[in-house]
NUKOL-937345 format. One record per residue (C-alpha): x, y, z; residue number from 1; residue in one letter. Coordinates in steps of 0.05 Angstrom, whole numbers, padded with zeros to 5 digits. Example, Ala and Ser with C-alpha at 12.3 -4.5 7.8 and 13.67 -1.06 7.14 Angstrom:
2
+--------+--------+--------+-----+----+
|      x |      y |      z |   i | aa |
+--------+--------+--------+-----+----+
|  00246 | -00090 |  00156 |   1 |  A |
|  00273 | -00021 |  00143 |   2 |  S |
+--------+--------+--------+-----+----+
//
This chain:
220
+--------+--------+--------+-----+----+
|      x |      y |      z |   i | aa |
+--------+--------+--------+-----+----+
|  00200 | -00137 | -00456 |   1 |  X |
|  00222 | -00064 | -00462 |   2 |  X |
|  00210 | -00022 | -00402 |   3 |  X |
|  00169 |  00040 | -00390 |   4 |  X |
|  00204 |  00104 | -00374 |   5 |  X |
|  00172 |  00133 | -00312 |   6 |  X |
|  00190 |  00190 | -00267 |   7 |  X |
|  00156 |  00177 | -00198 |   8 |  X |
|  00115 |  00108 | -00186 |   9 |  X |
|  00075 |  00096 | -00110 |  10 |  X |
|  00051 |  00027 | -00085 |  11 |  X |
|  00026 |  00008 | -00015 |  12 |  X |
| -00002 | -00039 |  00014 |  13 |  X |
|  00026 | -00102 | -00023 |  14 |  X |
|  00025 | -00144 |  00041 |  15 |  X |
|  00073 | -00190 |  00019 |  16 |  X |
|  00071 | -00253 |  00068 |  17 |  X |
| -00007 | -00262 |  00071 |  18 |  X |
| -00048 | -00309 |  00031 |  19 |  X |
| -00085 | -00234 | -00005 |  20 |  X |
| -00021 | -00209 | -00034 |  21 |  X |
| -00037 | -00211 | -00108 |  22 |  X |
|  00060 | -00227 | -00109 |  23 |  X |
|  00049 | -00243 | -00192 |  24 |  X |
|  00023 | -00193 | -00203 |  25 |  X |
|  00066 | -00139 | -00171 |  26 |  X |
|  00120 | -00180 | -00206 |  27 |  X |
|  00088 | -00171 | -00279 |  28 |  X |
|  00088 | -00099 | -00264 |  29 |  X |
|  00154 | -00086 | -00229 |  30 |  X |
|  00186 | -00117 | -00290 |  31 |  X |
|  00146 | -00072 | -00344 |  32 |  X |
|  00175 | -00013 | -00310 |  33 |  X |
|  00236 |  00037 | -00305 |  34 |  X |
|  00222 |  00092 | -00251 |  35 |  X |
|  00263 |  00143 | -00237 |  36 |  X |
|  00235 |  00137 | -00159 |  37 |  X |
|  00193 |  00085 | -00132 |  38 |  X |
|  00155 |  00106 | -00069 |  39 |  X |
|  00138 |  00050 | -00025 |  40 |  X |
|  00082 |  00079 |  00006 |  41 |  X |
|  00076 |  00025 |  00067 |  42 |  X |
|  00047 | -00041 |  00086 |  43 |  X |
|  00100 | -00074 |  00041 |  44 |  X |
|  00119 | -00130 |  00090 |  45 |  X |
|  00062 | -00150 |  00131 |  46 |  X |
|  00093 | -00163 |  00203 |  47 |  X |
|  00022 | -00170 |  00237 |  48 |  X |
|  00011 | -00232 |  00195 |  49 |  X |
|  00085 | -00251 |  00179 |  50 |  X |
|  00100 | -00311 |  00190 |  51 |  X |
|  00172 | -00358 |  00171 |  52 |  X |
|  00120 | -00419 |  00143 |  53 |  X |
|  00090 | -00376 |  00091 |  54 |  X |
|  00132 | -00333 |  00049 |  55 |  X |
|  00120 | -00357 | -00024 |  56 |  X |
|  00172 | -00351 | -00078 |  57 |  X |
|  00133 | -00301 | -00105 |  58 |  X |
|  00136 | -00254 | -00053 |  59 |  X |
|  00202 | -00259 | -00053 |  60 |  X |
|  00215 | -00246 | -00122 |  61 |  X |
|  00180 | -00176 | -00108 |  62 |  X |
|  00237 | -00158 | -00061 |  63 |  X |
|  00276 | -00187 | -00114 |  64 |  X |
|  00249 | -00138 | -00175 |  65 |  X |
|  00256 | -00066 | -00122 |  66 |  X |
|  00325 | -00087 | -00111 |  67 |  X |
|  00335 | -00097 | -00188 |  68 |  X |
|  00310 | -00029 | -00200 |  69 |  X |
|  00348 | -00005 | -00148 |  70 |  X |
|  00417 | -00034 | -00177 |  71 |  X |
|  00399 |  00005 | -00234 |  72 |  X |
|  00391 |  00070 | -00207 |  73 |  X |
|  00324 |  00082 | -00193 |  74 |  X |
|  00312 |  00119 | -00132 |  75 |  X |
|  00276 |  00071 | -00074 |  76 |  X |
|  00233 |  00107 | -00022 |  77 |  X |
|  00204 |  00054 |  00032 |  78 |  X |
|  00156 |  00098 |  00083 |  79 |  X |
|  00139 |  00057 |  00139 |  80 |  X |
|  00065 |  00033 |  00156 |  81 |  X |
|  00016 |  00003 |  00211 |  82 |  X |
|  00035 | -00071 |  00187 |  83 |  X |
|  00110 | -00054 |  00173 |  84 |  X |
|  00112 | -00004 |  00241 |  85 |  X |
|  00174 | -00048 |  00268 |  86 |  X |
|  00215 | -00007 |  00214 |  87 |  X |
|  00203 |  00058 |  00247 |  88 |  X |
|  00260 |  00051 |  00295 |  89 |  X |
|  00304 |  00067 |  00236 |  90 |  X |
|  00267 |  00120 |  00204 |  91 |  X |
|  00314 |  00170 |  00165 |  92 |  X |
|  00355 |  00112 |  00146 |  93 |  X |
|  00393 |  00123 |  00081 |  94 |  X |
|  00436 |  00080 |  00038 |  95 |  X |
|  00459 |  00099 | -00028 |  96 |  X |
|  00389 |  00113 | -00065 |  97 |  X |
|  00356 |  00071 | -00012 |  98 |  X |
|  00314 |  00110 |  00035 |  99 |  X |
|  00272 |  00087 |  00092 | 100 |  X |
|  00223 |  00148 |  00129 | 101 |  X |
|  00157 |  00158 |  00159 | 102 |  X |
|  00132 |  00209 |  00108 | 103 |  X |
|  00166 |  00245 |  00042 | 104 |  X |
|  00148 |  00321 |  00018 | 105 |  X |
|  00179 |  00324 | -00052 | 106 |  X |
|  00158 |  00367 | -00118 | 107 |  X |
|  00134 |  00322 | -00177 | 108 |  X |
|  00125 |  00372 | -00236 | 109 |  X |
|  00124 |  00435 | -00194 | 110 |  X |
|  00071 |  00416 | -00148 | 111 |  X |
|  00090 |  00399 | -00069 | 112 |  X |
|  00075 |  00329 | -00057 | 113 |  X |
|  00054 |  00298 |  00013 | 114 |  X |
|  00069 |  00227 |  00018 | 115 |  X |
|  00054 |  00192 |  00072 | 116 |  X |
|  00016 |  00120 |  00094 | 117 |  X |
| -00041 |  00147 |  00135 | 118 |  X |
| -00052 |  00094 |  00193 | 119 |  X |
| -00035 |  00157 |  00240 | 120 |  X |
| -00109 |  00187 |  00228 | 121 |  X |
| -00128 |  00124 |  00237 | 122 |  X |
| -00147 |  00104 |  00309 | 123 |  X |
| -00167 |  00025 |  00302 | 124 |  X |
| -00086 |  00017 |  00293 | 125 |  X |
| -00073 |  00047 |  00361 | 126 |  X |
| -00083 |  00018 |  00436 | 127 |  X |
| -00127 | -00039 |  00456 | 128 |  X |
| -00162 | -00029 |  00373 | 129 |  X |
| -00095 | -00055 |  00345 | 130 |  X |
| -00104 | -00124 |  00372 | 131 |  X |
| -00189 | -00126 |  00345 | 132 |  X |
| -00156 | -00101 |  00279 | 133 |  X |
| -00089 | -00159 |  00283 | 134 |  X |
| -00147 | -00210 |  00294 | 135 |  X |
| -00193 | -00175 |  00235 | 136 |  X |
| -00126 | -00186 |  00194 | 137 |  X |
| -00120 | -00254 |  00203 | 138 |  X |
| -00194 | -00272 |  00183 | 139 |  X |
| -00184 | -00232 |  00124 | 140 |  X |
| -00133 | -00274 |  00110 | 141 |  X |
| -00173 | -00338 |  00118 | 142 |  X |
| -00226 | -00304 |  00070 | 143 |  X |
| -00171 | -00296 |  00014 | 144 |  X |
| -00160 | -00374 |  00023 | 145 |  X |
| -00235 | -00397 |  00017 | 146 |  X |
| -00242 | -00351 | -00033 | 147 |  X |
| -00176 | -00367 | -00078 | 148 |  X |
| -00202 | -00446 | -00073 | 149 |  X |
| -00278 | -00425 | -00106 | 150 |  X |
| -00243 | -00380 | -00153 | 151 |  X |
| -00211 | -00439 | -00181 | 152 |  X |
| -00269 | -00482 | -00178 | 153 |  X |
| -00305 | -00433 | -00207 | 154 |  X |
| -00243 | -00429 | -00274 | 155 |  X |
| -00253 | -00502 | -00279 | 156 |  X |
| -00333 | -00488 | -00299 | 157 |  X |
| -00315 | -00430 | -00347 | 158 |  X |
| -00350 | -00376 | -00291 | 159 |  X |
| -00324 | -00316 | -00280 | 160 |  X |
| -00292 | -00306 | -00218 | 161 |  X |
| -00319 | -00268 | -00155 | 162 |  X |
| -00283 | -00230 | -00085 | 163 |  X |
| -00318 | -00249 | -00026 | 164 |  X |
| -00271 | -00202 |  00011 | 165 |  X |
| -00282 | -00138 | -00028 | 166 |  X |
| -00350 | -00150 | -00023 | 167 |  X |
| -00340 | -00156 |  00054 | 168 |  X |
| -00297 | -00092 |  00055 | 169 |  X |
| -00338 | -00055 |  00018 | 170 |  X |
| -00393 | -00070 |  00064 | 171 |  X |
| -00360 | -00059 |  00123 | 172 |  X |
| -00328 |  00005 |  00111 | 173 |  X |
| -00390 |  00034 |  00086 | 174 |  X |
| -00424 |  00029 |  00143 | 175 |  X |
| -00359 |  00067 |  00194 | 176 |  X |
| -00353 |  00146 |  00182 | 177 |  X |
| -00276 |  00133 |  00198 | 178 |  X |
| -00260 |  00136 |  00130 | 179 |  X |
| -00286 |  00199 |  00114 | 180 |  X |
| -00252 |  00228 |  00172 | 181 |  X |
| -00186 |  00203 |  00150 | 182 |  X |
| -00201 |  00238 |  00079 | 183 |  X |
| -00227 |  00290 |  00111 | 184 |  X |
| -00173 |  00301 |  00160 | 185 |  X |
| -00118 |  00299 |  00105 | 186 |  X |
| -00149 |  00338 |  00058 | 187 |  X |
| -00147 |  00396 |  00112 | 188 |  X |
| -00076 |  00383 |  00144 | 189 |  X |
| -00055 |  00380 |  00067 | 190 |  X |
| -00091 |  00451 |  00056 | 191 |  X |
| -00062 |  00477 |  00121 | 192 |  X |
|  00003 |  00464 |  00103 | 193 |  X |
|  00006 |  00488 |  00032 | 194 |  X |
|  00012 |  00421 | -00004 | 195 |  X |
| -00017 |  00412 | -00068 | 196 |  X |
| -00027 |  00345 | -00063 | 197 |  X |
| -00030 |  00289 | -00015 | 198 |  X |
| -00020 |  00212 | -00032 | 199 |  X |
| -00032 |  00164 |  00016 | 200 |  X |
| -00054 |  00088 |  00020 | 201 |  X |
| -00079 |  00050 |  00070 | 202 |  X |
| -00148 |  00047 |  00065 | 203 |  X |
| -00147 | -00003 |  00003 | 204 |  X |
| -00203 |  00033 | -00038 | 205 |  X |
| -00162 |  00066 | -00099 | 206 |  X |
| -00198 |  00138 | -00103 | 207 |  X |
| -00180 |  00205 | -00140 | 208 |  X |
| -00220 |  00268 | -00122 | 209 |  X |
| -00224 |  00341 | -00118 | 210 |  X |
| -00201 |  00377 | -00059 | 211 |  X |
| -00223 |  00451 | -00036 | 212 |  X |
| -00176 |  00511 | -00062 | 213 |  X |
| -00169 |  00460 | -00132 | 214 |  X |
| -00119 |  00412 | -00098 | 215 |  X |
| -00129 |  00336 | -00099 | 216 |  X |
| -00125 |  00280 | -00052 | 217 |  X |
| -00103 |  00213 | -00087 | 218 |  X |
| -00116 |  00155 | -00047 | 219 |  X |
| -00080 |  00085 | -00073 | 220 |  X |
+--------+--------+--------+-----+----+
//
């Protein structure tokens, strides 16, 4: 399969070593591609969940396709997140075209770019919250389980498949004003700062919208 040409590509929040991480599919993608910089935009490695039992061949073969591109000269960009925080002690860490940092301001076609993860606006990561959100993490995962096993049941009758846990999300995160906030907050730092636009992950709700002054937040 030939490759696409890209210039800059951004992914976050792949989770690879919990039961949600869709590892395939990642895969499928990885190898359609030819970037000229892949931005790792956090999350990547889940160490809240990690664990040596459960780390599929799958998820390995994602590590395996980023290192492919990055034997072949595409520029990789990791920026640490809240699940992959252990990483931060080498922040600014740069090998070859490898580069590991908390945030990235680069220009993609004349515009200034703000890349970051965006846990740091986000206070359920910090202090006592962390450990309610590791716990939330782990029955999230038990969700993807229960509902991977009626997804399949589901196949076997010809029925179209459902997600118990964006249907949770969803839910839940419509009823907290955190996530506005967070927009909110970035949009205006973002502004502040002269950026024209700001890409950040996270939250797991893909979202592109308008920003004041015509400049854009992209959330992935």
């Amino acid at each position: 399969m030939e490759r696409r040409q890209v210039e800059v590509v951004v992914m976050s929040d792949l989770h690879l070593g919990t039961y949600g991480c869709n590892a395939k599919e990642i895969v499928n993608y990885l190898k359609s591609i030819s970037p000229q910089i892949l931005i790792l935009n956090g999350d990547i490695i889940d160490g809240w969940q990690f664990k040596k039992s459960y780390f599929p061949v799958a998820h390995m073969q994602v590590i395996k396709e980023i290192m492919n591109l990055l034997s072949k000269g595409t520029r990789v960009i990791y920026i640490t997140g809240n699940h992959d925080e252990m990483m931060r002690r080498y922040s600014d860490l740069q090998i070859g075209d490898f580069q590991l940092t908390d945030k990235l301001v680069m220009e993609i076609n004349g515009k200034m770019t703000w890349v970051f993860h965006g846990d740091v606006f986000d206070a359920t990561t910090k202090g006592s919250a962390k450990l309610l959100a590791k716990l939330g993490g782990q029955g999230y995962d038990l969700l993807i389980m229960i509902n991977s096993f009626i997804n399949w049941g589901l196949s076997l009758m010809g029925k179209e498949k459902m997600s118990f846990s964006k249907k949770v999300k969803n839910g839940v995160k419509k009823a907290v004003s955190w996530i506005g906030d967070f927009e909110q907050t970035a949009a205006e730092l973002a502004i502040e700062k002269k950026y024209d636009y700001v890409i950040c992950g996270h939250i797991h709700q893909p979202q592109k919208g308008l920003l004041p002054r015509i400049k854009e937040v992209l959330r992935i």
